[in-house]
C-alpha positions in Angstrom: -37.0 -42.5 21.3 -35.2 -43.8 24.7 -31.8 -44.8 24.3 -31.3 -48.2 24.4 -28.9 -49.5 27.6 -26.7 -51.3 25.0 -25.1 -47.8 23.3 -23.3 -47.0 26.5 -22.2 -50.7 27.1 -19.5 -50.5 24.9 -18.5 -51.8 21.1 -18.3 -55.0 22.2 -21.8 -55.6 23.4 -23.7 -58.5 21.4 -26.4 -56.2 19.9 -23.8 -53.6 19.0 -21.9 -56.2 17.1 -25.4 -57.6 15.6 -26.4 -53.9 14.5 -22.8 -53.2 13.0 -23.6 -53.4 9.3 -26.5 -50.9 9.5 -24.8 -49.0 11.6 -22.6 -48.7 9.0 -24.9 -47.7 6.0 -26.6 -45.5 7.9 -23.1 -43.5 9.1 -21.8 -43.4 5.6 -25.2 -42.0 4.2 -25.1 -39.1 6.8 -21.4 -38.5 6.3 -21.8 -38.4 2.7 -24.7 -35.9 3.1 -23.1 -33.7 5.5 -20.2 -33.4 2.4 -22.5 -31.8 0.2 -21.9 -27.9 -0.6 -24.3 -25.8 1.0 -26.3 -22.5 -0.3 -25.0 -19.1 0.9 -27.2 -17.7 3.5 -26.9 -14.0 2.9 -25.5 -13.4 6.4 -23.0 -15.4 8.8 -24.4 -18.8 10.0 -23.4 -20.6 13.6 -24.9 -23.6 14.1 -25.4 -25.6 17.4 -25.3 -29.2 17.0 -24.3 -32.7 18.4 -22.2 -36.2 17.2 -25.1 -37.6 19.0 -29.1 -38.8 18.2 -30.6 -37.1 21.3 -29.9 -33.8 24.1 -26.8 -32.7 24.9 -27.8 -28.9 25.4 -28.1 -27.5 22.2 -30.5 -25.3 23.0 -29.3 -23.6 26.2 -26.2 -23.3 23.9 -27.9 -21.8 21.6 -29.3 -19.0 23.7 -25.9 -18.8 25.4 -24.6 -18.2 22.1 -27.4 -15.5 21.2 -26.8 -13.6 24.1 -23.0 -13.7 23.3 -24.4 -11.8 19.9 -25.9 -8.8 21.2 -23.1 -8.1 23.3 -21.5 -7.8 20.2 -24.2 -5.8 18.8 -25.4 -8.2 16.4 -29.0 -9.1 15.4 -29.4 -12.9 16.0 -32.4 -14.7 14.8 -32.7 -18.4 15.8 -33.1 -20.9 12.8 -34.8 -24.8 13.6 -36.0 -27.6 12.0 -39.2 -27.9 14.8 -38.9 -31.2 15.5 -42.0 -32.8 16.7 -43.8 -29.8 15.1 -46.5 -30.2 12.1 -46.3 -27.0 10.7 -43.3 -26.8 8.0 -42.3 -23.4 7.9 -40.9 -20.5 7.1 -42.4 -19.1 10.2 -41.6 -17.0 12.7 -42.8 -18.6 16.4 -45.3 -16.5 18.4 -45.8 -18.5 22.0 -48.8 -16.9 22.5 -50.4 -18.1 19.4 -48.2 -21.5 18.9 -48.0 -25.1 20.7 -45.5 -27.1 21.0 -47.3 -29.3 18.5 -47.1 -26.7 16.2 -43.8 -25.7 15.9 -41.9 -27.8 18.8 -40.7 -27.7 21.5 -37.5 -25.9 21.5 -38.7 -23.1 19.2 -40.8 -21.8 21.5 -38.1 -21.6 24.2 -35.8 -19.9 22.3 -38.3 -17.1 21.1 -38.4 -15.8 24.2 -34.8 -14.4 23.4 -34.7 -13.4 19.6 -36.7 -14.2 16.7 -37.4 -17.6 16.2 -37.9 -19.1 12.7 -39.1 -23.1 12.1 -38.3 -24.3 8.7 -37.6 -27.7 7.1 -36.2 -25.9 4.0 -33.5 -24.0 6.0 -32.3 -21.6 3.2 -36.0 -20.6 2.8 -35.8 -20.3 6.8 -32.9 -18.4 6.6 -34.4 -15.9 3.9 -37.2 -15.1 6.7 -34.7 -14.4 9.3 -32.9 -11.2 7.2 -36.3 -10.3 6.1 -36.7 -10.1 9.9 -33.5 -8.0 10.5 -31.3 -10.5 11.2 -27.5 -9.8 10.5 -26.5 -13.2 11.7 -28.7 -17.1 12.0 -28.0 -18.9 14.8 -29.0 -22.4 13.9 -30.0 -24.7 16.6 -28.8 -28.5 15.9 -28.2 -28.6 12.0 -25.0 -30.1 11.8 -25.8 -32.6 9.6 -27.8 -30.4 7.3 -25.8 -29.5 4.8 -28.3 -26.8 3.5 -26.8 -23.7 3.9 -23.5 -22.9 4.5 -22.1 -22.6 7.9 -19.5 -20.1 8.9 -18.8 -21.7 12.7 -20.1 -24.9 13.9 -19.8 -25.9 17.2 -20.7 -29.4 18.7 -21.8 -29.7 21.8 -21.2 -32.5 24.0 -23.2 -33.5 27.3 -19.8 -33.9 29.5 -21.3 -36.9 31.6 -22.8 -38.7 28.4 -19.7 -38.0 26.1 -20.8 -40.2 22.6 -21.7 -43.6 24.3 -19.6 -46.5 22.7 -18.6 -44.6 19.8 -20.9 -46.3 17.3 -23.5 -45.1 14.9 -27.0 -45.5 14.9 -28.6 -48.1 15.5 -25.6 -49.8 17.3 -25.2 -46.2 18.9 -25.7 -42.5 19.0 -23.8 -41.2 16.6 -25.3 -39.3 13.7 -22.5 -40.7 11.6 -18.8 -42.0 11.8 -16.8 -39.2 13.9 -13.8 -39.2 11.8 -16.3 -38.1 9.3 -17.9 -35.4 11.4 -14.7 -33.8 12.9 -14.1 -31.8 9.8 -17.8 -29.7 9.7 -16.5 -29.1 13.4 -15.3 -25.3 14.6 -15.2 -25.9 18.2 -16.2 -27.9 21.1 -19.0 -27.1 24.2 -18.5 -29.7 26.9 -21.6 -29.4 29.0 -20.9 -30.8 32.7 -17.7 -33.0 33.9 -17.4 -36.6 32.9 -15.3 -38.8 31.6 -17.0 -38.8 28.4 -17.2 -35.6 28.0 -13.0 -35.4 28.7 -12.8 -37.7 26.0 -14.3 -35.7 23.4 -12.5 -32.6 24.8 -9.0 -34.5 24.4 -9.9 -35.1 21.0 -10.7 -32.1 19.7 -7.7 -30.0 21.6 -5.8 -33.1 19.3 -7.4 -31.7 16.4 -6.1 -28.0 17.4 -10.1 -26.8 17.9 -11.2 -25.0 21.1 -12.9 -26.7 23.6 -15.2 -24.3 26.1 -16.2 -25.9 29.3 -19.8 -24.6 30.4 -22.3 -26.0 33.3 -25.7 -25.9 33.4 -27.1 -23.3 36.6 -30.4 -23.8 38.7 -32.5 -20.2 38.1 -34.0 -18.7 41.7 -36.3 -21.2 42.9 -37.5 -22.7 46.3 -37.8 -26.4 45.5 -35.9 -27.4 48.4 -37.6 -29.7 51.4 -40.0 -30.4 48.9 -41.4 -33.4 48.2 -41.7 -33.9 44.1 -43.0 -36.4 41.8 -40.6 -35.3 38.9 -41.5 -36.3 35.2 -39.2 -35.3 31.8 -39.4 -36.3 28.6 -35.9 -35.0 27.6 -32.8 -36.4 25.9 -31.7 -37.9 29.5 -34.2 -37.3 32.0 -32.0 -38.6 34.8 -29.7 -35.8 34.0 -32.8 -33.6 35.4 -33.9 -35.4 38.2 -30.3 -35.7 39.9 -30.0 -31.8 39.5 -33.6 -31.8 41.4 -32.2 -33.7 43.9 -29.4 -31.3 44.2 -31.4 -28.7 44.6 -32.4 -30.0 47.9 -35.7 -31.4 46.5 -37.0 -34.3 48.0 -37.9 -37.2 45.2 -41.1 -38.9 46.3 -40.6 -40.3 42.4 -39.8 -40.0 38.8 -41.0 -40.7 35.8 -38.9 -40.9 32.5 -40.3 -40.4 29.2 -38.9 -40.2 25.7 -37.2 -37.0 24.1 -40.1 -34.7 22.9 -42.5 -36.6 23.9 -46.1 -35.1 23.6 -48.2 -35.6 26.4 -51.4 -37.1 26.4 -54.7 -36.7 28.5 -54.5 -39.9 30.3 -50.9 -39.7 31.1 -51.3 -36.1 32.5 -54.1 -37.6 35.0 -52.0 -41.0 35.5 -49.2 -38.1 36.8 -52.2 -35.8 38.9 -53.2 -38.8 40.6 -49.6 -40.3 41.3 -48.7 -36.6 42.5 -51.8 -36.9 45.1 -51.1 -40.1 46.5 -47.7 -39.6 47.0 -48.4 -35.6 48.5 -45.6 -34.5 46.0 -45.8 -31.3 43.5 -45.0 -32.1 39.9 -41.9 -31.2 38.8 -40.7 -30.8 35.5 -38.4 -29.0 33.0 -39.5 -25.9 31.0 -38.9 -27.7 27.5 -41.8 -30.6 28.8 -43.6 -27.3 30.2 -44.2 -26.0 26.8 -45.7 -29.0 25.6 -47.9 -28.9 28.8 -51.6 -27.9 27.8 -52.4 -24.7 30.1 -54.6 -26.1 32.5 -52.5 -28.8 33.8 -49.1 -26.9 33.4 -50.5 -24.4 36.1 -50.3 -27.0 38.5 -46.7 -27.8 37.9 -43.8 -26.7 39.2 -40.7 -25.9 36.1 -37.2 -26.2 37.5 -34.9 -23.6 34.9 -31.4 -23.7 34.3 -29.2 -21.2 31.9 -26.0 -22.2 30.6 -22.6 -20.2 32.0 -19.6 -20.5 30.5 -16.2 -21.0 32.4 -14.8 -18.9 29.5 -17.4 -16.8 28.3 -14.4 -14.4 26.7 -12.9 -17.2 25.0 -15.8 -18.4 23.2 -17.0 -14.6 22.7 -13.3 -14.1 20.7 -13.8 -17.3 18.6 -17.6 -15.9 17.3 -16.1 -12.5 16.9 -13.4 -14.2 14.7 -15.5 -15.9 12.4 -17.9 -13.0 12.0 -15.1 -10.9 10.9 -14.1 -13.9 8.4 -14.5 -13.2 5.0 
């Protein structure tokens, strides 16, 4: 879904106001799910998630956080739901046997780094990843699963965004109340600077948890003077197209769509013909490029980023920590 213009408006805005009483059955059933006690995984869980419906980073975090692992000479394994994927699970990913439609999006962007399991039941998931070596599941979003128990969770928080008016679905993002939330919370990963982002921070240092400060970073590439019909379907696609633009690219256009959306053939051709008219390249991220069917995704140009760490030491220290918990 697109987020509505409403949920950064503020608490007071009429249809925020109107939405208030689901907003509030709806937090109190996700709060009172994420209380439930979760099953013991059978090695160390850390889970990647948002306060938030929608992107914050999760995933770059994710693999961020995987690489932290095999410095440490652990054997990470990456744990999802696959959302916006058919196939159920326990499986591991293969992207050069899976789509997108398959097992998602993300999935198949974090196999390239580690083993990559998809599985609604998550403790069932989780028995696949030590079956496949694993000493330690990296779980990416899950914070309000409370399937299996989670030895560090960390929220993370897109720094510009921060958690809109504060609200819960529908009358805003929030998964559920954050009062009710704070407790399943480890630690902090502010994603970009923004107010809202500073807000969240200030909160958390309040609640004596670490807060680690990362940005994301542009890979090598050579966009720059050129003229680009950009297109994401991503949590906030106008995050994307302002870092094209600082990448010296020059936007001859842009076209939003929602958060995992999968393509279809007519809007593929609707974007081929706009790209022509306009004498732009496409442009898009690499988690729209995976749900890209080959032919047309060889015509478009992927902009990658990697998440860096201000800190990487501190947030190293904080897994090492709770790995060594008992």
């Amino acid at each position: 879904m697109r987020p509505p213009a409403f949920w950064t408006a503020g608490p007071d805005h009429p249809a925020a106001r109107g939405l208030a009483p689901f907003a509030a059955l709806y937090g109190a059933l996700v709060a009172r799910r994420m209380d439930r006690p979760g099953a013991p995984a059978g090695c160390p869980v850390l889970c990647l998630g948002n306060f938030t419906l929608g992107g914050a980073g999760k995933t770059p975090a994710a693999l961020a956080v995987a690489a932290l692992l095999a410095e440490l000479g652990r054997r990470p394994a990456f744990l999802s739901r696959g959302y916006g994927g058919r196939n159920a699970g326990p499986v591991r990913v293969d992207p050069d046997r899976h789509a997108a439609a398959e097992v998602g999006d993300e999935p198949l962007l974090l196999a390239r780094r580690a083993p990559a399991i998809v599985s609604r039941d998550r403790p069932a998931g989780a028995a696949l990843c030590r079956q496949l070596g694993a000493d330690v599941i990296v779980m990416d979003d899950g914070l309000q699963n409370p399937s299996l128990v989670k030895d560090l969770s960390f929220a993370v928080v897109d720094g510009p965004a921060g958690l809109g008016n504060g609200l819960p679905f529908p009358a805003g993002p929030l998964r559920a109340p954050l009062a009710r939330q704070w407790p399943h919370v480890g630690g902090l990963i502010v994603i970009g600077d923004g107010a809202g982002g500073d807000a969240v921070a200030r909160a958390a240092e309040r609640r004596g948890l670490p807060v680690h400060r990362a940005r994301l970073v542009r890979e090598a590439d050579d966009l720059a003077g050129r003229r680009c019909l950009a297109f994401a379907g991503i949590g906030r696609p106008e995050k994307f197209f302002a870092t094209l633009a600082t990448a010296g690219a020059v936007i001859a256009g842009t076209r939003p769509f929602p958060d995992h959306h999968p393509y279809r053939p007519g809007e593929l051709a609707a974007l081929a013909e706009s790209a022509r008219r306009l004498g732009a390249d496409l442009v898009t991220t690499e988690k729209d490029a995976v749900r890209l069917p080959p032919a047309f995704s060889a015509d478009v140009r992927v902009l990658r980023v990697r998440l860096v760490l201000d800190d990487a030491d501190a947030l190293r220290r904080q897994i090492r920590d709770a790995l060594r918990a008992p």
